[in-house]
Backbone as numpy.savetxt, mean C-alpha at the origin, in Angstrom:
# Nx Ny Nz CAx CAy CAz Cx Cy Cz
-10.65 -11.97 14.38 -10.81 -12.32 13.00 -10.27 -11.25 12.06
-10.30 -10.02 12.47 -9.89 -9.11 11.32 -8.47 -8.87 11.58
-8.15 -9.14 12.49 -6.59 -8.89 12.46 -5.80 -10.05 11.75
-6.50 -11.18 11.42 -5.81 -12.70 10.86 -6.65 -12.21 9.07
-7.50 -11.56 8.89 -8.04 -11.16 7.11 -7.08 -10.34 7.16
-6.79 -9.42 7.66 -5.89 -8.41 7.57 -3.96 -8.82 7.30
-4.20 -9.64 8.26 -2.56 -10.24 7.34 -2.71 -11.04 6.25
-3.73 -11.48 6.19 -3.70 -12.58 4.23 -3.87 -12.21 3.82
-4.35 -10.72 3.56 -4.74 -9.84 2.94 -3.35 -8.88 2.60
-2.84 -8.92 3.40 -1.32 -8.46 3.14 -0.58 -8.92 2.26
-0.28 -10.18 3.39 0.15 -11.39 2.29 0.03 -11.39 0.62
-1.08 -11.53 0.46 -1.28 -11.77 -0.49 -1.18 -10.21 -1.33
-1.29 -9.16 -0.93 -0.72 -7.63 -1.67 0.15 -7.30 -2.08
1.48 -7.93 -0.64 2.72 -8.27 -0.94 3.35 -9.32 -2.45
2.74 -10.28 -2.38 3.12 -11.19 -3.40 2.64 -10.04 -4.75
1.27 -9.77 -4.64 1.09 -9.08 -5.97 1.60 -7.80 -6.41
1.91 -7.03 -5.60 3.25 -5.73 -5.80 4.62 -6.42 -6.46
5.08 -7.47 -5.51 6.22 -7.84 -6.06 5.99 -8.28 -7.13
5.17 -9.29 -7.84 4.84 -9.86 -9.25 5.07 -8.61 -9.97
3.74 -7.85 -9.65 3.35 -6.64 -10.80 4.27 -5.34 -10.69
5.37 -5.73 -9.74 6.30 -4.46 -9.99 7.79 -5.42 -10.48
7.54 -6.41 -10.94 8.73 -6.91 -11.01 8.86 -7.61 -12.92
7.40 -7.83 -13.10 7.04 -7.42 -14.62 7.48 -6.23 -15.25
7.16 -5.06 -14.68 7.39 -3.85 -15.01 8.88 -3.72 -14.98
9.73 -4.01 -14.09 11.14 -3.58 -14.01 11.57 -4.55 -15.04
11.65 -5.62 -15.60 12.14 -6.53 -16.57 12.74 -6.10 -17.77
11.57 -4.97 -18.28 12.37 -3.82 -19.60 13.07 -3.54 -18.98
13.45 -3.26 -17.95 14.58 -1.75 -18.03 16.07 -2.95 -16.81
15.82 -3.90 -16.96 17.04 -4.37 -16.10 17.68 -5.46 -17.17
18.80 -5.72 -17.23 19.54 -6.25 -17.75 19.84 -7.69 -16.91
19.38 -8.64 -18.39 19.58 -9.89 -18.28 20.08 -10.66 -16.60
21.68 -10.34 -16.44 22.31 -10.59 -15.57 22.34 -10.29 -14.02
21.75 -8.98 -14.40 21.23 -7.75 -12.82 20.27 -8.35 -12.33
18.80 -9.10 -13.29 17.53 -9.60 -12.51 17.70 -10.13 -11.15
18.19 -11.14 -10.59 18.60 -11.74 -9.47 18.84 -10.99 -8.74
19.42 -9.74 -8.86 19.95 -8.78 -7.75 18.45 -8.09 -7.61
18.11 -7.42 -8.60 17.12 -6.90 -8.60 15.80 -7.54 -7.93
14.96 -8.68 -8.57 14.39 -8.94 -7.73 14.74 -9.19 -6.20
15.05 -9.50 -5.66 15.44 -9.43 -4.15 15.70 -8.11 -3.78
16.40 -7.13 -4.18 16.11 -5.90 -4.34 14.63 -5.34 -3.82
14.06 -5.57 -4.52 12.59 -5.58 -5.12 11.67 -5.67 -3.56
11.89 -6.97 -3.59 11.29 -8.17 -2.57 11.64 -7.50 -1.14
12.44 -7.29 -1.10 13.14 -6.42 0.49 12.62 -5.29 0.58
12.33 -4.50 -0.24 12.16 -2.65 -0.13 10.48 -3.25 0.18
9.54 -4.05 -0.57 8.32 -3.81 -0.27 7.80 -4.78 0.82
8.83 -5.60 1.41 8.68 -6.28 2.69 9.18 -5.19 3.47
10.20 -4.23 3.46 10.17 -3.51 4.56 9.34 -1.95 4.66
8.39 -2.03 3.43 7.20 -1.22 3.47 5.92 -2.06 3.93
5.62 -3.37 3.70 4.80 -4.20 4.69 5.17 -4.28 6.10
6.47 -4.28 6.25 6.63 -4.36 8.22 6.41 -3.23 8.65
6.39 -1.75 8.36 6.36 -0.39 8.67 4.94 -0.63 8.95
4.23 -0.90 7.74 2.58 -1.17 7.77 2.06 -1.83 9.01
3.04 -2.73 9.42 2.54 -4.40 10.11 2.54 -3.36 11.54
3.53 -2.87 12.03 3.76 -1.78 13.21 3.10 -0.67 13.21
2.52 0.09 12.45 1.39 0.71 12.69 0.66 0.07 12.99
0.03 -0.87 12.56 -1.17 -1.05 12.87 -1.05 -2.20 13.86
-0.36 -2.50 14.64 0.08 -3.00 15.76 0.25 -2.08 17.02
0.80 -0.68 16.24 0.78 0.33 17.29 -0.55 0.70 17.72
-1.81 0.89 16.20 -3.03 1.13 16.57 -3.78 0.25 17.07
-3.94 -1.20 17.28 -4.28 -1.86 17.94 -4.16 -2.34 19.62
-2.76 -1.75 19.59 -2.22 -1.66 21.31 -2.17 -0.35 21.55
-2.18 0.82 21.37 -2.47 2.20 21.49 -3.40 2.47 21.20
-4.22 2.27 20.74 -5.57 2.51 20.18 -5.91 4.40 20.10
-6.74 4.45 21.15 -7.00 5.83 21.80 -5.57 6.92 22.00
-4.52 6.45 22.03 -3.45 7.27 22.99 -2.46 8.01 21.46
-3.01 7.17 20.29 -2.60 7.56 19.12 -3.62 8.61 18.35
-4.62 8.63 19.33 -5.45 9.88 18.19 -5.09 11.45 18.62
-4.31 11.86 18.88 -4.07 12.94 18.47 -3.17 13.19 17.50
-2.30 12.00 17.38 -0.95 11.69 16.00 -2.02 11.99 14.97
-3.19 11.28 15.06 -4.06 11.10 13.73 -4.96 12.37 13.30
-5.21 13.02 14.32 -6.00 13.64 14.41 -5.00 15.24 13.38
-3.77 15.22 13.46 -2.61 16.31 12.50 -2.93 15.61 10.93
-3.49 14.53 10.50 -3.31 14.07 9.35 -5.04 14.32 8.93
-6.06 14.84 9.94 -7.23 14.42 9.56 -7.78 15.56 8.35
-7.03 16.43 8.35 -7.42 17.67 6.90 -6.81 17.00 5.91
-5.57 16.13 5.63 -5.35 15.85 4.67 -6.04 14.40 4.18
-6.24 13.26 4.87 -6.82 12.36 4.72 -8.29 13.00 4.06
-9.03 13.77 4.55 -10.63 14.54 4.11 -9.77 14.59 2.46
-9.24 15.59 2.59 -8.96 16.02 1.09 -8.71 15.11 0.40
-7.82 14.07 0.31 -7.65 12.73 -0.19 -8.89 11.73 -0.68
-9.70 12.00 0.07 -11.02 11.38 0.17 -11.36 11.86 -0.95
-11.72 12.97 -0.46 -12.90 13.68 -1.27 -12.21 14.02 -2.82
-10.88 13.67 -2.95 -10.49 13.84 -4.48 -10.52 12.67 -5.64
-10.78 11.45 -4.54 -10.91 10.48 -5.04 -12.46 9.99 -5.77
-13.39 11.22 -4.92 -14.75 11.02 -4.77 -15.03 11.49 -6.47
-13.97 13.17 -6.35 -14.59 13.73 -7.54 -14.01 12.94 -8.49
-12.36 12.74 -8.34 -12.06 11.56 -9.83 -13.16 10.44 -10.44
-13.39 9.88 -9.43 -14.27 8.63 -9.94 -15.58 9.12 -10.34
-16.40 10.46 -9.74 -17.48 11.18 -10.59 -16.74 11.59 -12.09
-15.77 12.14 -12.53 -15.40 12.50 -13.95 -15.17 11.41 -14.70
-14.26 9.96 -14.09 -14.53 8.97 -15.04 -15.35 8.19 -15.19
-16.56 8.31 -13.91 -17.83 8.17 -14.33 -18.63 8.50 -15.56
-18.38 9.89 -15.53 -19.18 10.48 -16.72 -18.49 10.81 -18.03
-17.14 10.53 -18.05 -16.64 10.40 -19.24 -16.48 9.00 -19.74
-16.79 8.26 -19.41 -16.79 6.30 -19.58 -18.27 5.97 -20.03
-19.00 6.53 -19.25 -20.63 5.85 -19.40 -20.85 5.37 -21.02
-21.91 4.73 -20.98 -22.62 4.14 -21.75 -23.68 4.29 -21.78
């Protein structure tokens, strides 16, 4: 089951990157270029979803034999964490009501 939420869940990330990055590029592309551009667009973040799709294809059929790959990223992932922890404490307390 989570490997079939996990692709509609894609799916559907995919569609909304491309929408909401393709709004954004509209100022800055010219009339005639759009067509190139979107597809442009559409290709670079489908072939950042298939990179995605193979990891985690690798971690599902490697499972165990990939944690030491993971295990070089595990100081920076912590830090990542934990910066996200304190951001959302500061706009916590600068937002409140």
């Amino acid at each position: 089951m989570i490997p079939l939420a996990l692709l509609v869940l894609a799916v559907l990330a995919y569609l909304l990157s491309v929408l909401m990055e393709w709004r954004a590029l509209l100022l800055f592309v010219e009339i005639e270029d759009r067509p190139k551009t979107l597809r442009a667009l559409a290709l670079a973040n489908a072939t950042s979803y298939l990179l995605l799709a193979l990891l985690f294809v690798g971690v599902l059929r490697f499972g165990n034999q990939m944690n030491p790959l993971f295990a070089n990223f595990e100081s920076i992932v912590g830090w990542f964490v934990e910066s996200v922890f304190v951001a959302a404490r500061f706009f916590l307390q600068q937002f409140s009501f």
